[in-house]
C-alpha positions, 0 to 999 in steps of 0.5 A: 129403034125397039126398047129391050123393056116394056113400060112396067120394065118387063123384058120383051120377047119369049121368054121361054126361049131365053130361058131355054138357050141360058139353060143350054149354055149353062150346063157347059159353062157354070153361070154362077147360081144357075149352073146345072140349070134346070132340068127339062121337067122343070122347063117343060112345067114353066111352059105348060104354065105359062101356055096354059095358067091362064085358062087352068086359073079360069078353070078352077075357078069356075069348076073348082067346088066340083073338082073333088072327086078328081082330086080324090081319084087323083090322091088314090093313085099318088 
């Protein structure tokens, strides 16, 4: 029999999907605070994030003092 969470009581499973079939469900049925659900840039930015935050958070970290020509090109066109 499979546990539904994990031992620091994190939910198993992707969550991405879940979040993703609740969003669905939710822009036919209000569900409380999250009716309307979010929209697919938000989603779309969850799962960048969740996919890939990891290795940016590495990135930064290592190379972050060498980035500010980037972020100045960056704020130019923003």
């Amino acid at each position: 029999m499979k546990t539904v969470f994990t031992k620091r009581y994190d939910l198993r499973g992707n969550e991405l999907a879940r979040l993703g079939k609740t969003a669905l469900l939710s822009k036919w049925i209000p569900l409380g605070n999250f009716r309307g659900g979010p929209g697919a840039r938000c989603l779309l930015t969850l799962a960048v994030l969740h996919y890939c935050g990891g290795i940016l958070y590495w990135f930064l970290g290592k190379y972050g003092d060498r980035l500010g020509l980037l972020r100045k090109i960056k704020n130019r066109f923003m």
